[in-house]
Backbone bond lengths (Angstrom), bond angles and torsions (degrees), N, CA, C in turn:
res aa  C-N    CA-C-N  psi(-1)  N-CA   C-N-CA  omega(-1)  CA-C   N-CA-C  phi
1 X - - - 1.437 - - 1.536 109.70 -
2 X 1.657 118.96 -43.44 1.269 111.01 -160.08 2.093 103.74 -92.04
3 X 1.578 113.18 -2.45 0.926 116.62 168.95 1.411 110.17 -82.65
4 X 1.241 131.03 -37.55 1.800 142.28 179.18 1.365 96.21 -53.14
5 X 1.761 108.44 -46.61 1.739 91.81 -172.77 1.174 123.89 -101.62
6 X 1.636 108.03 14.34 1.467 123.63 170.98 1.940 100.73 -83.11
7 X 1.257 111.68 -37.74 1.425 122.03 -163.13 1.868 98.47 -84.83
8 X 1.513 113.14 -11.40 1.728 102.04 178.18 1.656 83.43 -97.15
9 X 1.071 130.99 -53.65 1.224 110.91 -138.07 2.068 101.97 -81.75
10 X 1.368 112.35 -22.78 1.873 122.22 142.30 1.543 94.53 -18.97
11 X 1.439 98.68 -77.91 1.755 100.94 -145.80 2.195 114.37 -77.46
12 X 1.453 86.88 -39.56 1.892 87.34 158.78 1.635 125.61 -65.86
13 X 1.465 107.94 -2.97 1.401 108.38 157.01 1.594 129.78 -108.86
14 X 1.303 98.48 -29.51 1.799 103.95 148.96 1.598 116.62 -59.06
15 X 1.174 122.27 -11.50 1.291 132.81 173.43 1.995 117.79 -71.41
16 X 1.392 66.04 -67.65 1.454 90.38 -157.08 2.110 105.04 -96.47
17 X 1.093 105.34 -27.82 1.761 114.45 -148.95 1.630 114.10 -143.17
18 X 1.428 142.91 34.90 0.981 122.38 -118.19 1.793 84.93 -98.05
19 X 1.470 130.99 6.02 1.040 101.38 -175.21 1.911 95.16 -113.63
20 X 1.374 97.15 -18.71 1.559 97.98 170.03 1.763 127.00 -71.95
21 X 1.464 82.32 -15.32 1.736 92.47 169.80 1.463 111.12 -79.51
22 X 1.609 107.59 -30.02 1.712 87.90 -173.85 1.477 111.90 -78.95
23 X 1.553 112.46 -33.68 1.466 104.67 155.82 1.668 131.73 -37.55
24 X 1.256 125.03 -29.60 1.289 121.72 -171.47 1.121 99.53 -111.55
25 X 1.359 135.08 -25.43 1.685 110.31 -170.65 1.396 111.67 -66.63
26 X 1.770 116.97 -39.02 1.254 87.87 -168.75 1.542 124.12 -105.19
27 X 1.778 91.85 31.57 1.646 105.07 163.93 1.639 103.96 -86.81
28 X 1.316 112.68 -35.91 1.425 105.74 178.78 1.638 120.93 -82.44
29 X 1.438 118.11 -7.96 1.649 117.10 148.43 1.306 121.37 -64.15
30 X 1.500 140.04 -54.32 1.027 159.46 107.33 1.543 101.60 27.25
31 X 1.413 112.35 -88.69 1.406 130.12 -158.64 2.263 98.98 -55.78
32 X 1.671 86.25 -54.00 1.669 95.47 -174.14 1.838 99.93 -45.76
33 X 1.553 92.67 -60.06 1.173 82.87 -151.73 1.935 125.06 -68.00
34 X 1.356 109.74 -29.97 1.626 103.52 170.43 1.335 104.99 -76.01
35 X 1.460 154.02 -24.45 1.320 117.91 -178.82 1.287 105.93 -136.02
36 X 1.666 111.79 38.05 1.589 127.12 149.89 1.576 113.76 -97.64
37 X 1.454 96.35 -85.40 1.726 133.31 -165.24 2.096 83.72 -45.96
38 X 1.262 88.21 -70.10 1.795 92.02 -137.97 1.950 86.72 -61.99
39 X 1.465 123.21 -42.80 1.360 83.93 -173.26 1.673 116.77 -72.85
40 X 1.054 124.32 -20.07 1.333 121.22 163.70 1.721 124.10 -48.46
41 X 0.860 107.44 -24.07 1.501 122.85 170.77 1.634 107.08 -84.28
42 X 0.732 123.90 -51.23 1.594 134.72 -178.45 1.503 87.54 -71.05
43 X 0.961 132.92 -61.62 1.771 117.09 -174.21 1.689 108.18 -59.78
44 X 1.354 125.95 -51.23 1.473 132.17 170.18 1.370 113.64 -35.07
45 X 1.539 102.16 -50.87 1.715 103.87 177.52 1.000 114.83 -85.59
46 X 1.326 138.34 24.86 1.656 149.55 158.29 1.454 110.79 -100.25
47 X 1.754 106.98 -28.29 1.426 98.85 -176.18 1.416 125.01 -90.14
48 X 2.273 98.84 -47.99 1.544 99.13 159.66 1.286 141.56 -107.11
49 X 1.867 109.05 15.18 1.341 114.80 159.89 1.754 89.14 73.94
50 X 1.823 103.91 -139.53 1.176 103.74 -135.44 1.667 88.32 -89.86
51 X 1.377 117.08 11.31 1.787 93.32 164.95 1.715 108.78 -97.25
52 X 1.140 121.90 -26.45 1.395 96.85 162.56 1.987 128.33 -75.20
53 X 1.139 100.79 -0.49 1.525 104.40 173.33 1.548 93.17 -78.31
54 X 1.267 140.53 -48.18 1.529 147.28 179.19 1.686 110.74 -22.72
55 X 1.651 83.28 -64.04 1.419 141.79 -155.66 1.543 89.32 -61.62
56 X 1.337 122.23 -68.04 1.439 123.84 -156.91 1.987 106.80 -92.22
57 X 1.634 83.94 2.03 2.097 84.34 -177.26 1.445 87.56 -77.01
58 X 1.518 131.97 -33.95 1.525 147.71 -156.12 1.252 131.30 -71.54
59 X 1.897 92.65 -40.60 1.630 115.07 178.04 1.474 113.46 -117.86
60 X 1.491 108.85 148.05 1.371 120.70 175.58 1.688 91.57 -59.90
61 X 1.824 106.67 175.51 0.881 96.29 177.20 1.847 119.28 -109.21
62 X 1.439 100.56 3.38 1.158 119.46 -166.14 2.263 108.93 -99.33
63 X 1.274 85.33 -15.77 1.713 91.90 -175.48 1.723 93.38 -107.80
């Protein structure tokens, strides 16, 4: 999900913004990922313990 809206908001600034996009994309990787991704992960590993530790040795964290 947070790569789909990393990959529209890429291309609506190659559109429209291409130097204001590079400013923001990688505030909004940045931004997603410490107070999206990681507490969502920290809640996951509260819920299924040692199968999401499996789970996340397996997957990137961005796909």
């Amino acid at each position: 999900m947070y790569l789909g809206m990393l990959i529209i908001l890429m291309s609506l600034s190659f559109k429209f913004n291409l130097i204001g996009g590079l400013f923001i994309l990688p505030l909004f990787v940045f931004f997603i990922t410490k107070f999206q991704i990681i507490p969502e992960e920290v809640a996951m590993e509260k819920i299924f313990k040692d199968e999401f530790v499996k789970y996340k040795a397996t997957t990137r964290r961005w796909i």
